[in-house]
N, C-alpha and C positions, 0 to 999 in steps of 0.2 A: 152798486158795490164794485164791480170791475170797473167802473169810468174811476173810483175814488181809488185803486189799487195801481191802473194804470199812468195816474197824475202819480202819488210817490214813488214807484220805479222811476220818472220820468225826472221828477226832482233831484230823485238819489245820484241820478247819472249825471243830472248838468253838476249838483253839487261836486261829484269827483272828480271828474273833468274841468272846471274850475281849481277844486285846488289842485289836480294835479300842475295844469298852468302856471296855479298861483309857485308851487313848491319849485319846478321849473326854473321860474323867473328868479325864489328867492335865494337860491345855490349860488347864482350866478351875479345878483345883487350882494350876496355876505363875502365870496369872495374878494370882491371889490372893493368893501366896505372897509370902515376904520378900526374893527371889533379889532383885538389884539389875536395873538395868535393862537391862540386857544381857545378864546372863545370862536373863531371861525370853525376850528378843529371839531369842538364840539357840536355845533349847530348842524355841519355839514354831515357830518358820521351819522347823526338823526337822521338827518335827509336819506341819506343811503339808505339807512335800516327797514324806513318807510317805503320805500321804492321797493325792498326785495321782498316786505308783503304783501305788495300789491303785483310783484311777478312782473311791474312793468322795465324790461330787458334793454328797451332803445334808450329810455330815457334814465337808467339807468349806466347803461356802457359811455354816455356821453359824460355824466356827470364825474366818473369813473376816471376816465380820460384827461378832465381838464383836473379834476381834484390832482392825481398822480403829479403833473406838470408844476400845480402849487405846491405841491410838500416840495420838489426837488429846488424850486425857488426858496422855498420858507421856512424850510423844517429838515429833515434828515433823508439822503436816499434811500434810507432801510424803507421809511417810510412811500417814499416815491416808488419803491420798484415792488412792494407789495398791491398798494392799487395801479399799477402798470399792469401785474398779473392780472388782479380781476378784469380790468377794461378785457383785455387781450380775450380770456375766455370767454366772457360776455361776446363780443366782436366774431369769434367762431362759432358759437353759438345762435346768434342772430342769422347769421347769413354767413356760412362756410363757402360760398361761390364769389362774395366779396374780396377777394387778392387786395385791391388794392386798399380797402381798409385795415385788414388783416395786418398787410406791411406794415400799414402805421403804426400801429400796438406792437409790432415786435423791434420797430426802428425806435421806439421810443425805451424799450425796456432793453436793447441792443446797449444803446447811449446812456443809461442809467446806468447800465453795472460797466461800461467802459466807466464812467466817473466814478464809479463805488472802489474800482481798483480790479475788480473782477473779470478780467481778461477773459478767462476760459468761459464761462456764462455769457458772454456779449459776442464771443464767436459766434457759441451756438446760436443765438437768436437772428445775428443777421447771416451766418450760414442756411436758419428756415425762409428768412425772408428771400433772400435769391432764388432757393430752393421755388417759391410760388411764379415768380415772373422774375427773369435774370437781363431784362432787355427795358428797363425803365428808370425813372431819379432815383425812386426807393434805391433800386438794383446798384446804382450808380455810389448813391451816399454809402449804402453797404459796403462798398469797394472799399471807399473811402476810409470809413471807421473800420473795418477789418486792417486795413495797411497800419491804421494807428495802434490798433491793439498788438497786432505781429509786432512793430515797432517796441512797442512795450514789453514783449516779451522776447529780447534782443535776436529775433527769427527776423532777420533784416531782409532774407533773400524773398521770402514768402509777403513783406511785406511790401519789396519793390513789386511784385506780381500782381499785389491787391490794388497799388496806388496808379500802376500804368493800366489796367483793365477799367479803372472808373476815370481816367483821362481819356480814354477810347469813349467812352460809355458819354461823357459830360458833352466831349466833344460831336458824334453822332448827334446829341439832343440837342445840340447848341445852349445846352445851361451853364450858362457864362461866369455866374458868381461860381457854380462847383466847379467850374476847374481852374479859377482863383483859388479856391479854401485847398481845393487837392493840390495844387501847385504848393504852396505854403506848405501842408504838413507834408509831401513826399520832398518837398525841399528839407525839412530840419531833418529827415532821414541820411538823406546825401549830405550832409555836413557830417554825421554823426558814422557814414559808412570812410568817405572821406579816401577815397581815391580818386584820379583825375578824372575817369569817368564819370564817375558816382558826381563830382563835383560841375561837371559840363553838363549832366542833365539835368539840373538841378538849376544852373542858370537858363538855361534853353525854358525850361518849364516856367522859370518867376518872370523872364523877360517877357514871355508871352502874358502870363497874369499881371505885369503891371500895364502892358499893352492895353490890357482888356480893362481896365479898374479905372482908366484914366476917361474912356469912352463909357462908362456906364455906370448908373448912383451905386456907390460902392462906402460901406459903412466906414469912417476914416481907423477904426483897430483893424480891419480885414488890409486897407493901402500901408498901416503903420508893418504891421508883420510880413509886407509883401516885402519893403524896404527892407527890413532889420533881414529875415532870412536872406537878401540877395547880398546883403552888405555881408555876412558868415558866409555865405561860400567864395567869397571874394577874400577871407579871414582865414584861411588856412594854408597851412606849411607847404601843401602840393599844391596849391594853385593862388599864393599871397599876392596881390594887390592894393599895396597900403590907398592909392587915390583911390582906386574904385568903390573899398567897402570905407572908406572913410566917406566918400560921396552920398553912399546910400544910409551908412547910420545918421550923418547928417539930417537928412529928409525924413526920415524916424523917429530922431530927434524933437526937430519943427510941429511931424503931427502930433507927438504925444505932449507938448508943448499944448498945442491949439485943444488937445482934449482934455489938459489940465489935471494931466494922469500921471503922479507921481510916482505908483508903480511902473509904469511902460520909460518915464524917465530914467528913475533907477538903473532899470534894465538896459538903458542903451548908453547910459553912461557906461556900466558897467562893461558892456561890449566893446566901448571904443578905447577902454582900457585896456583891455586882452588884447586888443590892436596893438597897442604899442609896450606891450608885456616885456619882448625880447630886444626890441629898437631903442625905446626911448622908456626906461624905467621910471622916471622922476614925472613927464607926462602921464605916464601908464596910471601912478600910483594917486595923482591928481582925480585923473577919471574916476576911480575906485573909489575914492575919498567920496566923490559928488554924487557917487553911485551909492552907497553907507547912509548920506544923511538922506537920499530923499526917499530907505525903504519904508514899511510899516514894521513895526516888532515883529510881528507875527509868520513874516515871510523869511523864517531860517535857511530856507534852503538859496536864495537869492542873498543873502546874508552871507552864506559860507562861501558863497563861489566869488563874491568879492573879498572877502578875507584871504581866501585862498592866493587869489590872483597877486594880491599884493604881496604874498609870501613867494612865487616866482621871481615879483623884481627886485622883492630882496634878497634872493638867492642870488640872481645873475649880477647884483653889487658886491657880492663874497659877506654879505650882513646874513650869514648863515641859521645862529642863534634867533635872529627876530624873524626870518622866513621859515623857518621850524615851528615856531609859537605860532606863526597865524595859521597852518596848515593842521594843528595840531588843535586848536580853536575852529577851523572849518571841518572838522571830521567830528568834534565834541557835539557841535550843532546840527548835523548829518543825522548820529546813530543814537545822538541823545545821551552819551558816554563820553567823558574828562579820557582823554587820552595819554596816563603818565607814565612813566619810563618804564614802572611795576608791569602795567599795565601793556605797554606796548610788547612785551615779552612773550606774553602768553597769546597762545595759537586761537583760543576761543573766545566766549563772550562777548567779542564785538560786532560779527556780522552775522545780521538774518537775510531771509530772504524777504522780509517788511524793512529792510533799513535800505535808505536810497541810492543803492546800487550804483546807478549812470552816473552820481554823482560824486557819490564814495569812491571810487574805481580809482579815476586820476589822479585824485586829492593824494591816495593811497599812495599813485606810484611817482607823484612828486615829489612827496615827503619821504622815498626810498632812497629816490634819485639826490637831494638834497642832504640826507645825510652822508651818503659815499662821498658826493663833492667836499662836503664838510673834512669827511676823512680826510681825503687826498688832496685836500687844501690844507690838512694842521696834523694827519698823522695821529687823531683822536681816534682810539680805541674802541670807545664806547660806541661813537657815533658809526664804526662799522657793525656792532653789533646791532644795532636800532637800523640799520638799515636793512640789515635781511632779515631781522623780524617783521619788520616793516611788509616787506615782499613775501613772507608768507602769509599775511594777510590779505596783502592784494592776492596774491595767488586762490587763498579760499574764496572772494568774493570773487572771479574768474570759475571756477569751479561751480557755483550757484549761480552762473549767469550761463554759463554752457549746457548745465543739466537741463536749465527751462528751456535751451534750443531746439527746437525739432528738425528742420530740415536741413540735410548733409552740410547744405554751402554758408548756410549761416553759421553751421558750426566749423566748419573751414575756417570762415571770419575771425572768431574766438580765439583757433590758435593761430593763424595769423599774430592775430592781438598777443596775443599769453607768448610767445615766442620772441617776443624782441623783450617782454616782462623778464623771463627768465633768462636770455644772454645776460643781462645786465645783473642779474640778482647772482648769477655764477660768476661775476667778476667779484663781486659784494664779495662773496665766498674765497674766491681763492685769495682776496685779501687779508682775511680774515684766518686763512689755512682752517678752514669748515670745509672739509671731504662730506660728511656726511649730508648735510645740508645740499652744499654745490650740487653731488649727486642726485639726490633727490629733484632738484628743479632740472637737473639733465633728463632724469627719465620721466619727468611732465612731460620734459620738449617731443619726445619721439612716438609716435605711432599711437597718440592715446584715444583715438575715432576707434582704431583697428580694434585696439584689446578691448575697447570697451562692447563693440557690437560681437565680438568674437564671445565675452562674457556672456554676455545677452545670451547668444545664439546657445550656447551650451545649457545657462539654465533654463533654457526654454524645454531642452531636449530631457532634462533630469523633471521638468514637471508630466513627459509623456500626455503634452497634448492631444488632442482627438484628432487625426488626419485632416478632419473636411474644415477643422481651426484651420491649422497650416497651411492646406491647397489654397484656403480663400485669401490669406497672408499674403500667397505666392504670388498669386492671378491678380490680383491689387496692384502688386510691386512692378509686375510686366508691365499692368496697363498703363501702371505712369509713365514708366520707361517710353514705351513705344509712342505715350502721346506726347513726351517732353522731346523724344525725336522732330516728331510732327510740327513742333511747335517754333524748334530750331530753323527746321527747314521750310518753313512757310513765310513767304513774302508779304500774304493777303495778309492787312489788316484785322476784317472782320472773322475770316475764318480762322487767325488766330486768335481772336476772339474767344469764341466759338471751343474752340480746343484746348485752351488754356481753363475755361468758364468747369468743361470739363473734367480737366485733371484737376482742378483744385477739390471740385464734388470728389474725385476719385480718393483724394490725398485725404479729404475728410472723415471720408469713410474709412479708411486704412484706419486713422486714428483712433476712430471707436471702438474699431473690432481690437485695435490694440489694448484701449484702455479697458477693454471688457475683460482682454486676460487678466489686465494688473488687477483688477476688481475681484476676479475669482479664483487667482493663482498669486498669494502675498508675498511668496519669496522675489518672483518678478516683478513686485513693485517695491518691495524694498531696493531690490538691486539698483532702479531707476533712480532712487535718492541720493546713492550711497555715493562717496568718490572712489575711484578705481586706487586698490592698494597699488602704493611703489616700494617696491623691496630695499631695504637696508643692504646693507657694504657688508655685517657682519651676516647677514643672510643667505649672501651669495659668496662670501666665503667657507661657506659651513656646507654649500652644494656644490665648490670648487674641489680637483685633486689636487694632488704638487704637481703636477704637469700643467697645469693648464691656467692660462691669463684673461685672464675678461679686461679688453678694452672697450672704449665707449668713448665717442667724438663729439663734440656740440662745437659747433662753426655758427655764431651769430652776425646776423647782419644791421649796423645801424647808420642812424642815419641823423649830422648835424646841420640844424638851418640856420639862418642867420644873416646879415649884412654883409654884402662882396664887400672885401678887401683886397688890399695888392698883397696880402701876407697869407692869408687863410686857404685860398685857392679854391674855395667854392665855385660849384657849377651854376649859371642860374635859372631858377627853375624852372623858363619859361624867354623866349627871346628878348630883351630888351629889359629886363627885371633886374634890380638893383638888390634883389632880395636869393640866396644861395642856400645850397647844399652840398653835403659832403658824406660819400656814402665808404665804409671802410668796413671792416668784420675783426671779429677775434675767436678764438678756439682754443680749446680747452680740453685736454685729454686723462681721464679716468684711467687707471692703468690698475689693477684687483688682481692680486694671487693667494693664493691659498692662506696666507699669514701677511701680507703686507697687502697698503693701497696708497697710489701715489694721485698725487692732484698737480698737473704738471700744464702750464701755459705754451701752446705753441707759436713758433715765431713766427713774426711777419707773414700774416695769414693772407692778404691780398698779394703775396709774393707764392705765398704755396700758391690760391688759386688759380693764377697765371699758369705754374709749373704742373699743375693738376689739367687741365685744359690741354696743353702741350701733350702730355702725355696721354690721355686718353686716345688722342690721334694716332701719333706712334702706334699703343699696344694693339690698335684695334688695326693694324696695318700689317701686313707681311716683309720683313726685311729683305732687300733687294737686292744691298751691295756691302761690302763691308765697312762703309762709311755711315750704314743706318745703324747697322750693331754699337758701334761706338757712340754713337748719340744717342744712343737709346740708352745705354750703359749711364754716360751723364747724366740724362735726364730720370732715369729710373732712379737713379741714389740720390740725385737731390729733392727726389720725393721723399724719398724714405728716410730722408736725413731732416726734413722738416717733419714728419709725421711721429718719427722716433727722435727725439733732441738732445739726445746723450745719450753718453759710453755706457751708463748706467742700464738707460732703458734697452739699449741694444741687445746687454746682455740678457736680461730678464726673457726677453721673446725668444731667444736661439734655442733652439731644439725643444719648444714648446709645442701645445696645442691652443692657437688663438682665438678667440671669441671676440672679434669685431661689431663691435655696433657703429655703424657710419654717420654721418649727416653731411646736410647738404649737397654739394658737390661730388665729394666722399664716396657716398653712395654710388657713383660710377665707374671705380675703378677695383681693378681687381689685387688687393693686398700682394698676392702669390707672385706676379709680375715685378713686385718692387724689386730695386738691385740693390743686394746688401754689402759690395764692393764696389770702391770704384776701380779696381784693377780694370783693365784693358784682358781680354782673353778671346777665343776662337766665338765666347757667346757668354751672355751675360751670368752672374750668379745670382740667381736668382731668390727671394725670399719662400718661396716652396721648398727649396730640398733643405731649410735647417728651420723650418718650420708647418706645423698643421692646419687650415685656415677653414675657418667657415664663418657666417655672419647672421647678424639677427636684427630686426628693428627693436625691439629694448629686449632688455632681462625678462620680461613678462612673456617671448615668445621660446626661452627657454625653458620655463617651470613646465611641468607635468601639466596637464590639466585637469582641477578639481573635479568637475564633473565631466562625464563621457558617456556618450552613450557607448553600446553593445559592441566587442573588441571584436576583431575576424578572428576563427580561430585557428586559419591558416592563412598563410601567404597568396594570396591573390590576385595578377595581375591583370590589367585593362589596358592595351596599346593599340593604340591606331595610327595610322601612317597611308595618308592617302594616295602617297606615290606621286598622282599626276593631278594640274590645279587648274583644265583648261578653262573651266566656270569662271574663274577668278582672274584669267589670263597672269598667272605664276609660272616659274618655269618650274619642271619635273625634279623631285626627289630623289633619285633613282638610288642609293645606297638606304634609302631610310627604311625599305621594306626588313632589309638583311639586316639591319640595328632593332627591327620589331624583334623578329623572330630569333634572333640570339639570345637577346633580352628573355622570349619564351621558353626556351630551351631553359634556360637556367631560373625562371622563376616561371613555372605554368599560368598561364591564364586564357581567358579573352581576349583575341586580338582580331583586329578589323583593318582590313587592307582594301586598297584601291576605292572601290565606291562604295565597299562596305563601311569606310570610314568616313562617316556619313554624322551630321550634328546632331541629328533624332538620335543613332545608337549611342553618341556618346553621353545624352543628357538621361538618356534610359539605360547605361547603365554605370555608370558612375559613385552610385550611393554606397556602394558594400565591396569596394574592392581596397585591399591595404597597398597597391603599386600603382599607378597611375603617368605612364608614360607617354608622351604625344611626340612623334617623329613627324613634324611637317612647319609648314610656311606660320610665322607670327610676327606683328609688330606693337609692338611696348610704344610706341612714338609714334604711333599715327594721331591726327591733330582731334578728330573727332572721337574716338572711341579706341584706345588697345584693341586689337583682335588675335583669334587665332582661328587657321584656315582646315577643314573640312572638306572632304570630296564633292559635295550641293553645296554648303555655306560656309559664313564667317561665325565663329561666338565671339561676340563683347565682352569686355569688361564689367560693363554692366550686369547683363545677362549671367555671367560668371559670380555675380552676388546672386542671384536667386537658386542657385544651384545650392545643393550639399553631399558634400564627402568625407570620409570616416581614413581616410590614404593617413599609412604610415609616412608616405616618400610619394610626389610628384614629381614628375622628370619632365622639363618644355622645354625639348632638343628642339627649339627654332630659334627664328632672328630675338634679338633686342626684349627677350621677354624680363628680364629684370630693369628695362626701362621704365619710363615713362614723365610722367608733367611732375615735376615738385611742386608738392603745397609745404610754404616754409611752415612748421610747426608740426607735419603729421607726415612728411615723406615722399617717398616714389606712388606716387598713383598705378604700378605698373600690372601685367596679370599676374606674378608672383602672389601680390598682394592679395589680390580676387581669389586665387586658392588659400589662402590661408581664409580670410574669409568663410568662406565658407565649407573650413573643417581641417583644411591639413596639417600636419603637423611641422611636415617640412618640404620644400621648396630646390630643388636643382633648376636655375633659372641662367637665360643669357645676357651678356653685357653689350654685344655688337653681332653682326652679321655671323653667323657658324659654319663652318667647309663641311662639307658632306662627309668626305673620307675620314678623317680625323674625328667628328661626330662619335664614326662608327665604332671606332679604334675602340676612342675614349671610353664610351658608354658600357661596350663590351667589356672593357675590363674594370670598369664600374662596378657591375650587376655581378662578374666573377667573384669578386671581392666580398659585397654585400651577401654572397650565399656563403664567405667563411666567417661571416657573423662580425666582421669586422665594425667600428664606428663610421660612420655614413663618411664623416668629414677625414677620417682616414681612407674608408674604399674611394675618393676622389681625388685622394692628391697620390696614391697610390697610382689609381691608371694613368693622372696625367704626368707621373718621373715614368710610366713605362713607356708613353707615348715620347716624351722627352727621351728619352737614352734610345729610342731604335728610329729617332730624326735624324736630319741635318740640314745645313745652311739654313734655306728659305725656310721651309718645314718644320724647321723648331723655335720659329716664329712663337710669341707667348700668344700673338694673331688665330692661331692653330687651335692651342691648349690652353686657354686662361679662362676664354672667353664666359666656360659654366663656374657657378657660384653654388655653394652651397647655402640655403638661410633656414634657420630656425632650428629643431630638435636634432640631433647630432648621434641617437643613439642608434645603436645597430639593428637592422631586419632582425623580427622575435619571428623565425620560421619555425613556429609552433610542431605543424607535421612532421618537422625532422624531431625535434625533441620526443613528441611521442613516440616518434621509432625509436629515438635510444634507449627511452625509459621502459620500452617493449622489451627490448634484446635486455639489457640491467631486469629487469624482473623476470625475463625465462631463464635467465644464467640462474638467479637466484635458486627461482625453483626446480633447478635440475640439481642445483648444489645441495640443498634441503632432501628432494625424492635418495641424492647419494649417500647423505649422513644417517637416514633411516633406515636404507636397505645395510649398510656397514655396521648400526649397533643391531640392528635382527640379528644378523647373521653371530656376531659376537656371544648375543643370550643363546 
């Protein structure tokens, strides 16, 4: 009886282990097989089902694995990256000490939703895969496909970061195909960033990959894309060499030829038509044509960009009408919408954030740029109107490509981009005499990083998040800081490696802990979607008095390329290039009063900037002789005669209060200094004594702010003045103690002197005080970082974003602090900035080196002024006519007194404490008048 018990167990087991073999084998036979696709579908999902009641795990996660791999060949990624999942768990499950199987399943399910479109999901996966081992191919390919998803989600900066760390990585390993495939995709990057660096790495990287493709079996699509990307960076305006990239799509040509790929032909015909897009139109359009017939239907997007292109070189034939049509046909196939004149009108319905963006974008602003030429080629009406609606379009799909930006420099990028979009759109406008419009893309152009993280910061404060949220916020942000320092200044290789590998884990994490707020705090994620309001002209008339002017500057800079000629004057772009450019600017000045608003062209603006240049030198200088007075008199009026361009406007500004918003250049000169005569006199006349001046980066930093936190509800002050800098080897302050302490005298606070004036007391006590004065050493224009100097240290710039303050009024009595690096589309980088940032309202900042003496004068009668409750922008030009009327000669240099600026909120110190004392003494009068009128009728009864 047990021998007979013993043989059927014995049986039962070969039987199961047979077929499990058999089942094994036959997964992997149907695959293979010629069953259609469903019946594989079907057969196989059995197979599965069988395996999870039999619990067997290994042979299960494999079959799991390759199944995933066929749906994404055969069937749909929904399908693929749902068994990607299973495999993946199985795989941790099995053997959780296996890394490097692990990677596999999540490199697989990484690249599944990269192709599903699923950016933010293919981060996360290959951000676990590094997370397991960051020093291997996985680790390597990871780089690789993170750079292409950043890519994709136009965080350009984050993705040169991902593309150079898996060229480090490929190289270490010596895996030679990956740093061909990484060459290729961080080369279509560098086309696509398209500046001459950007463009020179880009070649360095493909020259090396084709180096390597020629010595090693290399698949001929992987040789075809090495040619076509090195042939595009050879294809662009900053670094065009019609032989070179006509050499290499040549050879792109030949392989996609030999592979009998008439998609990949398509494509480089079409490429070698954009070649000759602006040279040779009738070649150009040829290409295009070869590029049309040899696409498949199906590929609209390949489609459009050859329609497209060929509406270029019938624009640059003045065939304006038929380069309109085909641009208007490559946007129809783009967003899947008939784009007609009804239609081109309206602000919405055409872009999402599913419509094809990278490609929609240009199309957008060719078709802006073609109907203005159309204008000012025939004086058609219409076609100016179609042009700036045109560019409020582009404009929204700019707006939806910035919000999905995450980090700072990619968004730089953006308005870089969007700031040559909107000079052009505000000529569209003043064509057109659209004030409101124009305005509107003017106050896109200015400061829109600033308000919008300043937005941010405020609704964060109105949600009253939990402290140990915001410490870890904090502590995140340094340690990028300190490791991006590190990363700067590190020569090694591998250890920036190493540190970079780091801060990106760091940046990741930042992320999360951010998206956790938007997830559990709705108003902060709405805000992230939303576009940041720009206030209307009747808006800001309605918060204007009769006194007062709101002007506003946009100085655009563009740039035309093209064929040297003897007549054009093109520079070219590159020694020995037959191919030019031409770089000029125009401006544009908003002029807003209480009841009127003028939209008014300034002249010959590369003649002002010259004259702007000139002058900044001058003002920041001390007159010496009486032959600098006189020239400075010239050169002050024929600023203010280009800045102001008639009788008209002259008058409007005289004995006003002006609200300057500057650009470009602009932003370094101090309005007050203008001469608003040119008479000859003992000293100039100046634009300060017949007018009020202070300045803002848009209208948005003069509105109130909607939300705030908890107001002081007294006057406050925090001053430090560290005297002496010998840590720093600066020389000694020595008037700046006595500009603390006056300052004290008239507005009490905290003040910290000599070593007390120390970086720790300032960043400890900074948060709750409404005066915030700094008497000591600072520079706006230092190359690596803004700083401002301390008795032990320097604070950053940087540093100066992690900070927060609740200051009615910051005062930075040092050098160049309203300097700094211009980024064209968002401003001065300077510390001005960094206080606002983080909280203040308004800003006393400097334009050049500051004298000690005169410092003292000023600021002293400053702070007097500001205790009789005056407007900030009056207590400033107050103390500087009184420092002006008790100078002379050298000393009333505008050198002396110009040098601070006022920016942002204008209104007067609210010295709360004194109010309550008055409304003390008014309520005990009362009540002593009251105790009078009662004892008076007693006495009467």
């Amino acid at each position: 009886m047990f021998l007979r018990r013993y043989y059927l167990l014995l049986a039962f087991v070969i039987i199961y282990f047979n077929s499990d073999a058999q089942n094994s084998t036959n997964w992997e036979s149907i695959l293979a097989s010629e069953f259609t696709v469903e019946q594989k579908r079907f057969k196989i999902d059995s197979i599965i089902k069988f395996y999870k009641t039999t619990q067997n795990d290994s042979t299960l996660e494999r079959i799991t694995h390759k199944y995933a791999i066929w749906h994404y060949k055969n069937t749909t990624l929904s399908h693929a990256i749902k068994m990607a999942e299973k495999s993946l768990d199985l795989k941790q499950k099995i053997d959780p000490t296996n890394t490097s199987l692990i990677q596999h399943g999540l490199k697989n399910l990484g690249f599944f939703n990269y192709k599903y479109g699923n950016f933010s999901k293919s981060i996360s996966y290959y951000n676990q895969l590094i997370s397991l081992n960051s020093n291997n191919n996985y680790a390597a390919d990871a780089y690789s496909e993170l750079g292409r998803c950043y890519t994709n989600l136009y965080d350009y900066h984050n993705a040169v970061i991902h593309f150079e760390l898996a060229n480090s990585l490929y190289r270490q390993k010596k895996n030679y195909k990956g740093i061909i495939t990484n060459a290729i995709n961080s080369g279509r990057l560098d086309v696509k960033i398209g500046t001459v660096e950007s463009l020179k790495r880009g070649i360095t990287n493909l020259l090396a990959a084709d180096s390597i493709s020629s010595k090693i079996n290399t698949k001929k699509t992987t040789k075809y894309n090495t040619k076509f990307i090195l042939g595009t960076l050879y294809n662009h305006d900053n670094n065009l060499n019609t032989k070179k990239a006509f050499f290499y799509y040549d050879q792109a040509l030949s392989i996609a030829r030999t592979l009998k790929n008439p998609t990949l032909i398509a494509k480089t015909y079409e490429i070698m038509g954009n070649l000759y897009n602006t040279i040779d139109q009738d070649l150009a359009i040829s290409y295009h044509q070869r590029a049309i017939e040899n696409l498949e239907k199906k590929d609209s997007i390949s489609l459009a960009i050859s329609i497209s292109n060929i509406g270029i070189c019938k624009v640059w034939q003045q065939k304006f009408n038929e380069g309109i049509n085909n641009y208007k046909k490559a946007i129809a196939l783009l967003s899947g919408q008939t784009l007609s004149e009804e239609e081109t009108s309206k602000k919405n319905n055409l872009l999402t954030k599913g419509s094809n963006s990278q490609f929609l974008l240009p199309i957008l602003e060719d078709l802006a740029d073609a109907y203005l030429k159309h204008y000012q080629s025939t004086n058609t009406l219409l076609s100016l109107q179609e042009s700036i609606d045109t560019f409020l379009k582009a404009d929204q799909l700019i707006d939806i490509i910035r919000i999905e930006s995450q980090e700072f420099q990619s968004k730089l990028y953006w308005r870089k981009h969007s700031a040559n979009l909107y000079g052009r759109a505000i000529e569209a406008c003043f064509l057109a005499n659209d004030i409101e419009n124009g305005f509107y893309f003017s106050e896109k152009n200015k400061a829109l990083i600033l308000s919008e993280d300043i937005t941010k910061n405020r609704v964060k404060q109105s949600l009253s998040l939990p402290e140990h949220i915001i410490n870890k916020e904090i502590k995140f942000k340094k340690e990028i800081y300190l490791l991006n320092n590190l990363t700067k200044n590190n020569s090694d290789q591998k250890e920036r490696n190493v540190t970079t590998i780091r801060l990106l884990d760091l940046k990741r994490q930042l992320k999360e802990l951010q998206d956790s707020i938007k997830n559990v705090f709705s108003n902060y994620a709405k805000f992230d979607i939303q576009d940041s309001p720009t206030p209307s002209i009747e808006l800001i008339q309605k918060n204007l008095d009769k006194k007062t002017v709101f002007l506003e500057y946009n100085i655009s800079n563009h740039t035309d390329f093209g064929i040297i000629t003897k007549t054009n004057n093109y520079l070219p772009i590159y020694e020995g290039s037959e191919y030019g450019k031409k770089e000029y600017s125009k401006g544009y000045l908003f002029c807003i009063t209480k009841h009127e608003s003028y939209f008014i062209q300034l002249p010959d603006t590369d003649q002002l900037k010259f004259h702007v240049s000139a002058f900044i030198q001058k003002v920041s200088n001390p007159f010496k002789v009486q032959e600098d007075v006189k020239s400075y008199i010239e050169l002050g009026y024929n600023v203010f005669d280009y800045l102001f361009p008639s009788k008209d406007l002259k008058k409007i500004i005289e004995n006003r209060r002006l609200i300057v918003v500057p650009d470009n250049y602009l932003s370094f000169i101090p309005f007050e200094a203008l001469v608003t005569s040119k008479e000859l006199g003992k000293r100039p006349k100046y634009l300060i004594e017949s007018s009020e001046i202070s300045y803002s980066y848009s209208n948005f930093f003069l509105s109130p702010p909607s939300i705030t936190s908890s107001q002081n509800k007294t006057v406050s002050l925090l001053g430090f003045a560290p005297v002496n800098f010998k840590k720093q080897g600066l020389i000694s302050l020595e008037n700046s103690a006595t500009e603390i302490m006056n300052t004290n005298t008239i507005f009490p606070g905290k003040v910290f002197l000599n070593k007390d004036a120390s970086k720790e007391n300032f960043l400890n006590n900074l948060a709750d005080k409404s005066i915030i004065h700094l008497a000591t050493h600072a520079d706006g224009t230092n190359a690596v970082s803004p700083w401002i100097a301390f008795s032990d240290r320097k604070l950053t710039l940087e540093e100066l974003y992690f900070t927060e303050n609740h200051a009615d009024l910051v005062v930075l009595s040092g050098c160049n602090t309203s300097l700094g690096r211009q980024e064209t589309g968002e401003g001065v980088m300077s510390l001005a900035r960094g206080f606002f940032h983080s909280g203040a309202k308004s800003v006393v900042s400097s334009l050049w080196n500051v004298d000690d003496r005169s410092t003292t004068y000023i600021m002293n009668e400053f702070y007097k002024n500001l205790k009789k409750r005056l407007l900030k922008s009056q207590a400033l030009r107050k103390a500087k006519l009184s420092y002006l009327s008790t100078s002379s000669l050298s000393e009333s240099s505008p050198h002396f007194w110009a040098t601070f600026v006022l920016l942002g909120d204008t209104s007067p110190i609210q010295d709360i404490s004194f109010i309550d004392k008055y409304w003390l003494i008014i309520a005990l009068v009362l009540l002593i008048i009251l105790i009078l009128i009662q004892q008076f009728r007693r006495k009467i009864r």
